[in-house]
N, CA, C and O atoms as a printed pandas DataFrame, in Angstrom:
     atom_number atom_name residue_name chain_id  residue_number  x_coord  y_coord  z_coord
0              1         N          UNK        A               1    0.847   -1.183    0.000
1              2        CA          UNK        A               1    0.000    0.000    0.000
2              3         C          UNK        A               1    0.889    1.241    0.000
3              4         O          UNK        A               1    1.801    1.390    0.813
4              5         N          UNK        A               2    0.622    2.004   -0.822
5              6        CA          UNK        A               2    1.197    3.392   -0.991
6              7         C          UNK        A               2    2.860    2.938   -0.911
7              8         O          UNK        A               2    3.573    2.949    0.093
8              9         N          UNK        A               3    3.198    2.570   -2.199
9             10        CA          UNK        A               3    4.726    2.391   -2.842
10            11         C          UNK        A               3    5.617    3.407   -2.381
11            12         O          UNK        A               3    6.601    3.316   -1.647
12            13         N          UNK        A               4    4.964    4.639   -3.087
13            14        CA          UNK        A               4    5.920    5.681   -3.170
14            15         C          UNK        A               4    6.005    6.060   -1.848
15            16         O          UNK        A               4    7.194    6.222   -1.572
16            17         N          UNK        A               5    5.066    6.343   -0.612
17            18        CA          UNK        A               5    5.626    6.811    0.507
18            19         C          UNK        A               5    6.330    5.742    1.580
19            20         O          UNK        A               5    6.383    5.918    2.797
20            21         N          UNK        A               6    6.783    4.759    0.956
21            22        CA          UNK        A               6    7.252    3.916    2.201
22            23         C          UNK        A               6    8.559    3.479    3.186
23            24         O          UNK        A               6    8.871    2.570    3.956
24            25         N          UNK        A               7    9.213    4.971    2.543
25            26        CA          UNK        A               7   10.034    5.448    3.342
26            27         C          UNK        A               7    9.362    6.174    4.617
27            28         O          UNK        A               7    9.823    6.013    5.747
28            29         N          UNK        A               8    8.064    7.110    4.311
29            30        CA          UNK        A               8    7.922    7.893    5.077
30            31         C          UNK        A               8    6.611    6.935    6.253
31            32         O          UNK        A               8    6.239    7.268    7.379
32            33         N          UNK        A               9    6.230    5.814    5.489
33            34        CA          UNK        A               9    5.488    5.033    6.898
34            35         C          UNK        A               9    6.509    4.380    7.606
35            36         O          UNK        A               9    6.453    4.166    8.817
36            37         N          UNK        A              10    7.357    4.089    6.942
37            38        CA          UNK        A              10    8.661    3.249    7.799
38            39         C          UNK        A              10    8.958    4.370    8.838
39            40         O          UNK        A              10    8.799    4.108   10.030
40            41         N          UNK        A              11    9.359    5.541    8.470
41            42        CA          UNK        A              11    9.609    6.526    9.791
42            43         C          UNK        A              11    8.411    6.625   11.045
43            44         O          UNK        A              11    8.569    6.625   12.265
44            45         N          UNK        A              12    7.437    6.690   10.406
45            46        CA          UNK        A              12    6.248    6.783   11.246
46            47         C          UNK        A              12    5.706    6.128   12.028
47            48         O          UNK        A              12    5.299    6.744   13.013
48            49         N          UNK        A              13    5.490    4.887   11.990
49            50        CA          UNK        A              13    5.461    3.444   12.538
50            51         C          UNK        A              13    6.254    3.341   13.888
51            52         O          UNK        A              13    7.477    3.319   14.026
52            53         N          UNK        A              14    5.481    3.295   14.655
53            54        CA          UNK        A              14    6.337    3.625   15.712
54            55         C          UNK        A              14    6.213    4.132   16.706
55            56         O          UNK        A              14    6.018    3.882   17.896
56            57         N          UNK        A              15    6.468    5.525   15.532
57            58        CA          UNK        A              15    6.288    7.396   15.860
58            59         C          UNK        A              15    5.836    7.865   16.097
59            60         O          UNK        A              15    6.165    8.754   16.882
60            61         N          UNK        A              16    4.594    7.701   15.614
61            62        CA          UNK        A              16    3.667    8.432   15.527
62            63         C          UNK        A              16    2.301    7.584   15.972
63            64         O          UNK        A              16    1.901    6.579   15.384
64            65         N          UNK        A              17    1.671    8.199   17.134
65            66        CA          UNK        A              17    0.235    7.244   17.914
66            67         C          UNK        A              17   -0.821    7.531   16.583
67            68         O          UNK        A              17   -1.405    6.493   16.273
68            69         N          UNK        A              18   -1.187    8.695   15.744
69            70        CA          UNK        A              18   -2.372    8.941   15.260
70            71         C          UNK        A              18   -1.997    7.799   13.912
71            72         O          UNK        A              18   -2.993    7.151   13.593
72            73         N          UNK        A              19   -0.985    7.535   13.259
73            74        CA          UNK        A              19   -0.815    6.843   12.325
74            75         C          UNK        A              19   -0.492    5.195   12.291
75            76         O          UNK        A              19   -0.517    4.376   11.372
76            77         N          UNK        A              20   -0.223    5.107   13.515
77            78        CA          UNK        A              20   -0.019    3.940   14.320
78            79         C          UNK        A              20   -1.560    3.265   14.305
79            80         O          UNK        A              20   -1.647    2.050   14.128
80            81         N          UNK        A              21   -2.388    3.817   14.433
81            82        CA          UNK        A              21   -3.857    3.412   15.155
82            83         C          UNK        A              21   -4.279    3.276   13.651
83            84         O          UNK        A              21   -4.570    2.172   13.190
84            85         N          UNK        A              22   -4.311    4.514   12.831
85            86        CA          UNK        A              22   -4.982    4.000   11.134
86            87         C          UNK        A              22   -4.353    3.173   10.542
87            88         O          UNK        A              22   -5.183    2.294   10.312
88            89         N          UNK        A              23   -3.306    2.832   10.089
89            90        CA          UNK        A              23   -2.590    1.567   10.152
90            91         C          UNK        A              23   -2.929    0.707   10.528
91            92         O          UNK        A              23   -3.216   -0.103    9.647
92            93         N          UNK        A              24   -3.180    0.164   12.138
93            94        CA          UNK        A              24   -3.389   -0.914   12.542
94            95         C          UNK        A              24   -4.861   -1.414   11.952
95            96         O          UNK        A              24   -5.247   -2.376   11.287
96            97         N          UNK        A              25   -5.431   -0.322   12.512
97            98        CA          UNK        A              25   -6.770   -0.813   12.302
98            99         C          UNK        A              25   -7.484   -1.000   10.788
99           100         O          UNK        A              25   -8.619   -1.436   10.600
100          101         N          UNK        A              26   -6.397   -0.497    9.613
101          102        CA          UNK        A              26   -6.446   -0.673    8.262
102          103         C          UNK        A              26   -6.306   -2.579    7.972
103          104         O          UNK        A              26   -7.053   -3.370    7.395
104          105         N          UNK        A              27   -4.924   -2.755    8.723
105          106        CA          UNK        A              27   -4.707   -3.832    8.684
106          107         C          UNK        A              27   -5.404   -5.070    9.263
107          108         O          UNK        A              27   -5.278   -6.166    8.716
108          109         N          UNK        A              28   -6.224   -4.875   10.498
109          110        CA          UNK        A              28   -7.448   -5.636   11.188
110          111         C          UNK        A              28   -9.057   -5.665   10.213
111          112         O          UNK        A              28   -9.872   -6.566   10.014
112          113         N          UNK        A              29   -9.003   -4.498    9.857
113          114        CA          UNK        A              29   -9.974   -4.877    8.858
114          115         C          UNK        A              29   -9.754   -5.768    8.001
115          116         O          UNK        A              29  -10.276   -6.882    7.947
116          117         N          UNK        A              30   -8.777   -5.195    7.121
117          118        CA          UNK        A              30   -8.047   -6.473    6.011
118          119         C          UNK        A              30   -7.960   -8.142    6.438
119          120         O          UNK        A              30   -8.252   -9.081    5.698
120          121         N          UNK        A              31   -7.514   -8.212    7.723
121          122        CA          UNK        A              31   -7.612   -9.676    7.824
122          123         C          UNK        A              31   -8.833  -10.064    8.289
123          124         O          UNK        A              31   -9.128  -11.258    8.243
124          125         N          UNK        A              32   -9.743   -9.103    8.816
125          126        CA          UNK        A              32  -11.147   -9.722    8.970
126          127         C          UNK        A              32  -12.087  -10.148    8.035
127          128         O          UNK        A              32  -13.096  -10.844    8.153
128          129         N          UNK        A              33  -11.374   -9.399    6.736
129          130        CA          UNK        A              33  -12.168   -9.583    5.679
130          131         C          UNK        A              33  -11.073  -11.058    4.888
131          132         O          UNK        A              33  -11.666  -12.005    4.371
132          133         N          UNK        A              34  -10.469  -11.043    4.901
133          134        CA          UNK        A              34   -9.647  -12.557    4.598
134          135         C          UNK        A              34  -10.342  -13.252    5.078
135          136         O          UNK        A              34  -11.092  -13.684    4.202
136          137         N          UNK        A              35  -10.678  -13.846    6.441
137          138        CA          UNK        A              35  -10.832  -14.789    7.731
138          139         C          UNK        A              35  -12.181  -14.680    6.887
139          140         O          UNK        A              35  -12.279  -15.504    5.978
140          141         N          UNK        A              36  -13.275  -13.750    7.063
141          142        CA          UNK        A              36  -14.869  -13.802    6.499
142          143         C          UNK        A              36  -15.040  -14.221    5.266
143          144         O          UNK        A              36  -15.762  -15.197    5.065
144          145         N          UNK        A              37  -14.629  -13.789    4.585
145          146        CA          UNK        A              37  -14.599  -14.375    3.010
146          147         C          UNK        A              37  -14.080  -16.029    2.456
147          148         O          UNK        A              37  -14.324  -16.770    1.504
148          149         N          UNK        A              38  -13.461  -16.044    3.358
149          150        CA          UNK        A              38  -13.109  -17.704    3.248
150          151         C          UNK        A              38  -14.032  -19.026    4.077
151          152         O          UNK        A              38  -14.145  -20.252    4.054
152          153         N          UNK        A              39  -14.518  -17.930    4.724
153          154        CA          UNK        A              39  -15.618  -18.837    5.509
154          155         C          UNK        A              39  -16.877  -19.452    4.989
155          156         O          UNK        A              39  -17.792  -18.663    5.224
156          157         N          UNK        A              40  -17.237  -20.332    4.490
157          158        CA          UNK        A              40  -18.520  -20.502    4.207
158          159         C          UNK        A              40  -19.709  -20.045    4.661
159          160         O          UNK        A              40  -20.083  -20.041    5.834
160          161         N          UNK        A              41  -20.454  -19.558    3.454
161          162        CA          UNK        A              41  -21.616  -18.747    4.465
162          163         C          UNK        A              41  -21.556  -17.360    4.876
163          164         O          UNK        A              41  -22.197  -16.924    5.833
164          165         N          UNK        A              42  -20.812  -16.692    4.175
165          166        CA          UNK        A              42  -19.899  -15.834    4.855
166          167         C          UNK        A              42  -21.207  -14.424    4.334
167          168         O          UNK        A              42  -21.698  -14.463    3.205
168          169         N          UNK        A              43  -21.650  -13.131    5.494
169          170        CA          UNK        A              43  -22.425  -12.713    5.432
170          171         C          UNK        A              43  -21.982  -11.166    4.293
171          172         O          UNK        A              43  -21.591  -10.062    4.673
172          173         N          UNK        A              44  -22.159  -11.508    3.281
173          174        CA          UNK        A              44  -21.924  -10.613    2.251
174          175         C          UNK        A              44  -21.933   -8.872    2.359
175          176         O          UNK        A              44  -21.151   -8.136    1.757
176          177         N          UNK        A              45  -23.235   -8.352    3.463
177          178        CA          UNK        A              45  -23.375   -7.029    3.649
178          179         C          UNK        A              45  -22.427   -6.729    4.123
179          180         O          UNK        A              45  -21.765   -5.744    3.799
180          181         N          UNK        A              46  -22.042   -7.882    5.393
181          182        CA          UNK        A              46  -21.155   -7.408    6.162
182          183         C          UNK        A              46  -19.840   -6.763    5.853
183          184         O          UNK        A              46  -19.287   -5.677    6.028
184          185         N          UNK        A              47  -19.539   -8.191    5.193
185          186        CA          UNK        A              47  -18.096   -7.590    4.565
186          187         C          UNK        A              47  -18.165   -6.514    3.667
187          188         O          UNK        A              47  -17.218   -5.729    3.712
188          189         N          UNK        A              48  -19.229   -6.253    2.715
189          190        CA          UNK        A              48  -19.002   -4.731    2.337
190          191         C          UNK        A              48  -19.289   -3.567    3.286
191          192         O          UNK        A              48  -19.433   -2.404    2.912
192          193         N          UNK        A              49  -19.352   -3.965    4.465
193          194        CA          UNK        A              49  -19.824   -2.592    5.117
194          195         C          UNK        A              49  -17.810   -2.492    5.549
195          196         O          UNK        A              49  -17.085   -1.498    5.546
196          197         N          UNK        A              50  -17.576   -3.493    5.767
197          198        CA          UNK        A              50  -16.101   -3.543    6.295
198          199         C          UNK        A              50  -15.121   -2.975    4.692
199          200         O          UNK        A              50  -14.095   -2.295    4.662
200          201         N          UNK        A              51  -15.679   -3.389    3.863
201          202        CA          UNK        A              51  -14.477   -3.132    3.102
202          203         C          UNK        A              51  -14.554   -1.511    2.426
203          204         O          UNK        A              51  -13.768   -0.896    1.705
204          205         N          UNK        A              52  -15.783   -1.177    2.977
205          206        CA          UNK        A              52  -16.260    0.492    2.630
206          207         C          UNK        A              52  -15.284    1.118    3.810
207          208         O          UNK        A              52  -14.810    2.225    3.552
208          209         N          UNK        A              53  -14.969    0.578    4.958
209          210        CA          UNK        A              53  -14.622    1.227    6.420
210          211         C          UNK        A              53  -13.679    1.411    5.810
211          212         O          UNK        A              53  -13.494    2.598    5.542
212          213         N          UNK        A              54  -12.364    0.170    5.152
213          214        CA          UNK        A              54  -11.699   -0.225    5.008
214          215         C          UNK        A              54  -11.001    1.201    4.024
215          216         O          UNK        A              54  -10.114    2.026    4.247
216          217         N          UNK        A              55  -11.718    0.999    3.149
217          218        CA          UNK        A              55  -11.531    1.905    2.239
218          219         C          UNK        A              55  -11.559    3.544    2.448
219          220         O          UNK        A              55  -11.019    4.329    1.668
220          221         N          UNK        A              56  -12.272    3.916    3.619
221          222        CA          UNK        A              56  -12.220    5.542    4.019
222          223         C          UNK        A              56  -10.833    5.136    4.637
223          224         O          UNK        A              56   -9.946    5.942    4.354
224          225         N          UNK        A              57  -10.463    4.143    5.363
225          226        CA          UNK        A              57   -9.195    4.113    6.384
226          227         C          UNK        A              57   -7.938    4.643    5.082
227          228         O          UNK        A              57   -6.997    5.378    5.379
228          229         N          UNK        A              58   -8.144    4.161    3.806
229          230        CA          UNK        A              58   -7.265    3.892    3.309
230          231         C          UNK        A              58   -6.836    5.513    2.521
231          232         O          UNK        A              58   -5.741    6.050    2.352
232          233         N          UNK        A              59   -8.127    5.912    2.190
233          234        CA          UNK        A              59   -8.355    7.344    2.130
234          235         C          UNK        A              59   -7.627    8.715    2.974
235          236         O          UNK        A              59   -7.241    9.788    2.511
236          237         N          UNK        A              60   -7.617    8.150    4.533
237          238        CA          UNK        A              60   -7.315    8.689    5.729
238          239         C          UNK        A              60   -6.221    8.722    5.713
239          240         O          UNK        A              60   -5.469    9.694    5.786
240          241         N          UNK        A              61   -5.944    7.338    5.587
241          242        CA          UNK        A              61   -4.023    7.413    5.472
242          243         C          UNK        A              61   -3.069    8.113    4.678
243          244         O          UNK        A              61   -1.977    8.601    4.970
244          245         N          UNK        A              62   -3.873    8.044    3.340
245          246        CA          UNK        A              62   -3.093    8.654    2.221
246          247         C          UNK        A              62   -3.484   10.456    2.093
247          248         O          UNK        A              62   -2.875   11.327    1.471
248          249         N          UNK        A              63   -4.674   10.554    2.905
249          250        CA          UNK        A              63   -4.116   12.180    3.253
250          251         C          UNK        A              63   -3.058   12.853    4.163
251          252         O          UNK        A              63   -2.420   13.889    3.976
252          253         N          UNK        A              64   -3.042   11.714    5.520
253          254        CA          UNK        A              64   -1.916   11.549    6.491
254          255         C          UNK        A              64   -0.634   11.800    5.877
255          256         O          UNK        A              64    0.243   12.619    6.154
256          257         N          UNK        A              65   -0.726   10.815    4.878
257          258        CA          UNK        A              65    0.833   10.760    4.614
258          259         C          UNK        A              65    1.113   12.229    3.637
259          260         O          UNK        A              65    1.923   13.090    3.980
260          261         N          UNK        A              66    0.445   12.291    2.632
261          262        CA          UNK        A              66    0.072   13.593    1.570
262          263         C          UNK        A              66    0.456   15.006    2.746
263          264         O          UNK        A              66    1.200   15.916    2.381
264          265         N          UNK        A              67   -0.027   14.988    3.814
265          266        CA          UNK        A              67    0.494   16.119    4.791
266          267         C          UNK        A              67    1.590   16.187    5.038
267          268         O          UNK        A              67    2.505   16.975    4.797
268          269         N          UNK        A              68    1.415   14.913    5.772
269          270        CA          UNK        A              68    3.063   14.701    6.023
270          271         C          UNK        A              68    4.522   14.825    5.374
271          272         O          UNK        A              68    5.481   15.208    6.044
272          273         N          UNK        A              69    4.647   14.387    3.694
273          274        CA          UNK        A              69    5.090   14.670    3.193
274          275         C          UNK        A              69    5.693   15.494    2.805
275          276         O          UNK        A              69    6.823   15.433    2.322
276          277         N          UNK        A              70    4.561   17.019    3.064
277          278        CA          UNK        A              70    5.192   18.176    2.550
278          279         C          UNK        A              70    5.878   18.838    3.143
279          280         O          UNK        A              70    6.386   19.829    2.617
């Protein structure tokens, strides 16, 4: 995720509590949606309500970093 800044999450990681937490919780979604999707039966809304979350997180981050950057 995000190639070009991954020098600047490597610094951050860590570092930083507010980017630490979108991160993590980018990444907990992601495997919840692995773990659900492989499951049989697996409740379809759900996981799109998760992979919509998923997706503002991912949004969030890449303005984070877009700030950060400059």
């Amino acid at each position: 995720m995000f190639s070009e800044y991954r020098s600047l999450i490597s610094s951050l990681k860590g570092h930083d509590v507010h980017f630490d937490r979108l991160f993590n919780k980018h990444n907990v979604l992601d495997d919840k949606i692995k773990v659900m999707t492989s499951a049989n039966g697996f409740d379809e809304i759900l996981i799109e309500q998760l992979k919509k979350e998923k997706l503002l997180l991912k949004d969030e981050i890449l303005g984070y970093l877009q700030q950060k950057a400059q």
